[in-house]
N, C-alpha and C positions, 0 to 999 in steps of 0.2 A: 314317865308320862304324868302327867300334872291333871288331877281332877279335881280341886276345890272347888272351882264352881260347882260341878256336876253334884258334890259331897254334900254341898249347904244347899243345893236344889232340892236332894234329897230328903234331908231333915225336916224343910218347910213340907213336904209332898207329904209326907207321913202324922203330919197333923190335921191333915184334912180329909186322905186315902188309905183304904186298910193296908199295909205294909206300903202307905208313901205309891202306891200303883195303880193303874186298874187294868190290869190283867198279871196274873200273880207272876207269871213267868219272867214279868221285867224288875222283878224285885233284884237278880240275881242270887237271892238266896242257896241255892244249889251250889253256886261258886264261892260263896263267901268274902265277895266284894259288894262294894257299890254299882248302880248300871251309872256307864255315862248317858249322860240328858243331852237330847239330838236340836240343834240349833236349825239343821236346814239337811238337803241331801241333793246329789245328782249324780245322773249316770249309776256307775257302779261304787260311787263310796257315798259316805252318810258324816256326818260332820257334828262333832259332838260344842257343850258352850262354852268348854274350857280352850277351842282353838285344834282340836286335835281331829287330823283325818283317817277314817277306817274305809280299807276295802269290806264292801256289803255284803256277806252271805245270808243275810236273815229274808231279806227284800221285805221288810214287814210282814217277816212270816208266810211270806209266797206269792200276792199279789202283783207285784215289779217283776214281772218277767222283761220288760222293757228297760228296765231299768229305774230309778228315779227321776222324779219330772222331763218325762218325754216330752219333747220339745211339741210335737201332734196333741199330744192328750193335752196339756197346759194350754194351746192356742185354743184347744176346743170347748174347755173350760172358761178359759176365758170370758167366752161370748154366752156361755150358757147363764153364764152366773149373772147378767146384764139383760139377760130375759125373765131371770127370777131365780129364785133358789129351791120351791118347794110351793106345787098349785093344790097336789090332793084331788088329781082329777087325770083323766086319760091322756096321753098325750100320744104321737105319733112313736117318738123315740123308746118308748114301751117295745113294741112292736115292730121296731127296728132290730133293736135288741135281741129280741127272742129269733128271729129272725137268722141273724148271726150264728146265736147259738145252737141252732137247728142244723145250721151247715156242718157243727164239731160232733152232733149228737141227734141225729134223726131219730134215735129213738125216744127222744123228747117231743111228741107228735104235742102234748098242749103241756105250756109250765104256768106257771106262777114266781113271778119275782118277789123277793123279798129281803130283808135290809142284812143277815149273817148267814153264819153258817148252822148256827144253834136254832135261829127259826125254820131255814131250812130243813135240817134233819127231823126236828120237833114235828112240823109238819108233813112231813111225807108219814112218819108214823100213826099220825094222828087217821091219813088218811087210808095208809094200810087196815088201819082196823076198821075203819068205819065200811071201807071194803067187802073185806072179808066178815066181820062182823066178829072177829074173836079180837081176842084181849092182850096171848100171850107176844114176848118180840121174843129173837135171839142177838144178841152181840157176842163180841169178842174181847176176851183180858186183855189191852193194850192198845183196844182199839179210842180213839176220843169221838163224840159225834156230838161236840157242844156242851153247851152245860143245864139243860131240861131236866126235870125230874126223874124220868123214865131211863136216862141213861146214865145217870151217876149212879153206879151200881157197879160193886166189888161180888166175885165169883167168892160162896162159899167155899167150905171143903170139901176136895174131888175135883174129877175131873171138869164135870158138868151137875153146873147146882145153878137151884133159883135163885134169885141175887140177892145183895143186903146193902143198906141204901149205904155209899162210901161220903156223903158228907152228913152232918147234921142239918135237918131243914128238908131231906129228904123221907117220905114216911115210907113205914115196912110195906104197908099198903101197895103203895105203887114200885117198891122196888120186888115184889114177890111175883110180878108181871113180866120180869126181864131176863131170861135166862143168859149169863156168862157163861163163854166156851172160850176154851184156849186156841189163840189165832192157827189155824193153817193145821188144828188138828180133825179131821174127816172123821177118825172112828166115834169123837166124841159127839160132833154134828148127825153122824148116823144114828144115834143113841139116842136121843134128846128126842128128834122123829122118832121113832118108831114108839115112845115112852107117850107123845104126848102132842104127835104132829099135825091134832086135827084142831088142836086148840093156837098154833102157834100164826098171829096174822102178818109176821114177817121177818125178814133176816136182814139183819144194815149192815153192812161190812165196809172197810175201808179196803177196794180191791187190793190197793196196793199203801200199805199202812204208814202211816207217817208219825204219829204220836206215840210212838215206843221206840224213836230215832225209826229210820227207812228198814221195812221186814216187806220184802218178797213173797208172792203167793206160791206155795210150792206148785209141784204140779199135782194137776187133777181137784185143789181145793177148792178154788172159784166154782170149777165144772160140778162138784158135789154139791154147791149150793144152790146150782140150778137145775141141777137133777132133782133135790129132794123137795124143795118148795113149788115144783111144779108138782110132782106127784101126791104135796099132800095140799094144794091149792094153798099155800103159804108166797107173799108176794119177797122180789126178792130188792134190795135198795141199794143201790153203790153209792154209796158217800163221796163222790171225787172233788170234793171242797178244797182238797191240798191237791190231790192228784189232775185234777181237770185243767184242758189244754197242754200241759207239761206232756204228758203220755198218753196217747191212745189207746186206754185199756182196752174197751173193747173187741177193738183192730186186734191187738195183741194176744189175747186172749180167747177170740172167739164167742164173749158171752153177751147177750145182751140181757141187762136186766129190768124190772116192771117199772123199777124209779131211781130218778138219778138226783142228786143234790150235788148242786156246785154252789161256789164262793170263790172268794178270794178275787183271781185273775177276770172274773166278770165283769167285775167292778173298775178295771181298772185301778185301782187303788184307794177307789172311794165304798163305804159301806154298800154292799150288794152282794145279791144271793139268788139262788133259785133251785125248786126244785118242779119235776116234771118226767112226764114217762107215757105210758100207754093212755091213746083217748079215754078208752071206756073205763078207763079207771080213772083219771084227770077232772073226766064229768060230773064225779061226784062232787066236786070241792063247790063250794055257793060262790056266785049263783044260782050255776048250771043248778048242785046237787043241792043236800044237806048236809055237807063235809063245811063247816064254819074255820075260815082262816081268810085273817085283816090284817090292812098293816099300814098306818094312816100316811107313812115316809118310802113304803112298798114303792120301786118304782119310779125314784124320785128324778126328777128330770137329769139333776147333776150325775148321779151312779151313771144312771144310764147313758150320756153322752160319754163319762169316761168308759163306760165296756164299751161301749159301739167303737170307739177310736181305737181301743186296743186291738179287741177282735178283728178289726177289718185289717190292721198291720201285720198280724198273725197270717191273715188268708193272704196277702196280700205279696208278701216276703218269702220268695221259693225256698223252700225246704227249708222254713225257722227252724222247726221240731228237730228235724234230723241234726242242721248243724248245732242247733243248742246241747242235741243230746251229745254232740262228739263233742264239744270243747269242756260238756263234762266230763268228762271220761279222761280228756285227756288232764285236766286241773288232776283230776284221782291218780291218775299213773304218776302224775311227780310227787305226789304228798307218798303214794305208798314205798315209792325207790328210796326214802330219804327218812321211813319210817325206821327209827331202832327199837320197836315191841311190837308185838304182836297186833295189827288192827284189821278191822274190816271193812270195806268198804263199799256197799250196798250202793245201786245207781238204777234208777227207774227215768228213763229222760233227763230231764233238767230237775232231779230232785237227788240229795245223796245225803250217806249219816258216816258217822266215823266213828266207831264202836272201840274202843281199848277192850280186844278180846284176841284169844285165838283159836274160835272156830266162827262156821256160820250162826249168823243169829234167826231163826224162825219163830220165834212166840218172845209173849213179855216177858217171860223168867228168866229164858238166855240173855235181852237186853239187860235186863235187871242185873242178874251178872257178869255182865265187865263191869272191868276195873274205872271206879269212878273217881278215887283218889289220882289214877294216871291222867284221865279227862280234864279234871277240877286245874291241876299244874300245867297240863299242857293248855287250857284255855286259856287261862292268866296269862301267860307267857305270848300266845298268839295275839290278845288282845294289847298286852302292852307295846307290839311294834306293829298295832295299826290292824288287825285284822279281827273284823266283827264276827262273829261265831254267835250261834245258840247258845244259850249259857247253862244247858244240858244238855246230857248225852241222850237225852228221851225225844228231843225235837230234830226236826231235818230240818237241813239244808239247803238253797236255793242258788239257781245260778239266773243269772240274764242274759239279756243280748248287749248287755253296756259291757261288759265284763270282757279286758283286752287279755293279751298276752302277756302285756306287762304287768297285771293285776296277778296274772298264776306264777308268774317268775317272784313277786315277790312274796306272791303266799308261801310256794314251794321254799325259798329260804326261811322264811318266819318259821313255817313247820320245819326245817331240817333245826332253827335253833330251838328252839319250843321241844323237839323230841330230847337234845341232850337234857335237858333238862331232869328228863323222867331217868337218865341213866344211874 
């Protein structure tokens, strides 16, 4: 596979971008290549500038549940863009919007749109405290919810410690506000409460985790977190920014919780976000409250016409979820027939990770250990005959509805050769 171009795209990118990127993960640093530099995309492959076509598991990260450039969203786009691109002012398609996403998530009674996933999160915290009126949060080791100050934050030592800020530019100050707990462990979440639970204004979890590759909520974990933040008036946040639309946590799960943050698939593929939950807490945000949170591109007519087209394909389309979720399932049963090491294969809907381990993985430490040398060769290998991967084994996976039979027939081969590889 020939990537010159992609090589000296590189070089120039990195004179003007910190590692040549801007978002660290398309560095490929983890893998010890170059990333190839994407010329165009459709359907289910992405097209790189050197001439070379990749079947798409990334979907930019999750958004392309449709696939790329849906032939809907693009026409609708289109017209929007000929109306203007950005007024900073109300428009109908707001409210369309919300609208939409009310039918996926009733328990979204008022939101607020906004332009990522990181303002998202940022703000629903902001407004759990101003809520409740306390200071402390709880996350989870492996969990991501953007990159705000309040949540770059590494767990000391132990099981359950107040955090220490994990970049620099983050102060002790506000990382001493954020308690880390290790995902999907209960006795340490029980702990932490009873230690300190009158102070604590919320729990954000990733129901179902995506940024430590795909980890599963065991059972009774999610139920522990609504158990215990109601009993000590702590509000509780589901981060479904990866997860939303793909799976119906709540359906699934049984919980509903005080605030929800979605991204990604909202947007259709264009910057969009939102987070939103129960009125009387929603009221507070301004201008109803004195909960302050702006966003001068909040909203902006383009996002929005792309979610409205997406969403309404989703309602629209009998049983997407279901069948999305079985042509996952069944892409995972030929990669694991054909696997020679040990792997694992986590699948929440249309979201899935592929862990070089051999047991189950539950928390960041188990992801941390698999085998990342087996990972690092067998990506290389997948990518050289066409098949786009995350370029860590920390990130999931994404499937769409472009994505044929013949896209898994020929994944299924690339992984049978990609596995000798490891032999």
């Amino acid at each position: 596979m020939n990537l010159e171009k992609s090589a000296a795209a590189f070089e120039l990118a990195k004179k003007f971008m910190p590692g040549g990127v801007n978002s660290p993960v398309r560095s490929y640093s983890n893998v010890d290549c170059n990333p190839p530099f994407i010329s165009h995309a459709k359907g289910s492959k992405i097209f790189d500038i050197d001439g070379n076509a990749y079947i798409d598991f990334v979907g930019s990260w999750g958004p392309m549940i449709l696939g790329h450039a849906n032939e809907k969203v693009v026409a609708a786009l289109k017209k929007a863009v000929e109306r203007g691109t950005s007024y900073g002012a109300p428009t109908e398609l707001e409210t369309k919007l919300a609208q939409l996403v009310q039918k996926f998530y009733p328990a979204m009674e008022v939101m607020r749109m906004v332009n990522s996933g990181t303002e998202s999160t940022m703000s629903a915290l902001r407004v759990a405290r101003g809520f409740t009126r306390r200071e402390k949060i709880v996350k989870f080791i492996g969990c991501y919810h953007g990159h705000s100050d309040s949540l770059l934050v590494n767990a000391g030592s132990g099981a359950a410690t107040f955090g220490e800020p994990s970049s620099p530019g983050v102060t002790v100050g506000t990382a001493k506000d954020t308690i880390a707990l290790p995902y999907n462990d209960i006795d340490a979440v029980e702990k932490i409460f009873a230690e300190c639970g009158e102070q604590i204004a919320a729990v954000i979890v990733e129901p179902v985790a995506g940024n430590m590759g795909l980890v599963l909520p065991e059972e009774k974990f999610l139920q522990t977190l609504r158990n215990v933040t109601k009993k000590f008036g702590a509000l509780l946040i589901f981060d479904e920014v990866m997860s939303g639309f793909r799976i119906n946590v709540q359906k699934k799960f049984q919980i509903t919780p005080d605030l929800i943050c979605l991204g990604k698939i909202i947007g259709g593929g264009l910057p969009c976000a939102a987070y939103g939950g129960k009125a009387e807490i929603m009221r507070n945000v301004s201008p109803d409250g004195k909960i302050y949170q702006a966003g001068t591109l909040s909203g902006n007519p383009l996002a929005m016409t792309a979610g409205i087209e997406t969403l309404q394909i989703l309602i629209d389309t009998p049983n997407f979820t279901e069948n999305l979720t079985a042509k996952t399932a069944k892409l995972l049963d030929g990669i694991k027939k054909v696997a020679s090491v040990p792997i694992q294969t986590p699948q929440a809907g249309s979201m899935f990770s592929i862990f070089f381990s051999d047991k189950k993985v539950t928390n960041y430490d188990e992801s941390a250990a698999a085998n990342q040398l087996q990972f690092k060769k067998w990506f290389i290998a997948m990518l050289r005959q066409g098949i786009y991967l995350a370029p860590s084994q920390f990130e999931t996976l994404f499937l769409s509805a472009a994505h044929t039979d013949e896209d898994f027939e020929k994944t299924v081969d690339a992984a049978k050769n990609a596995f000798k590889e490891l032999d």
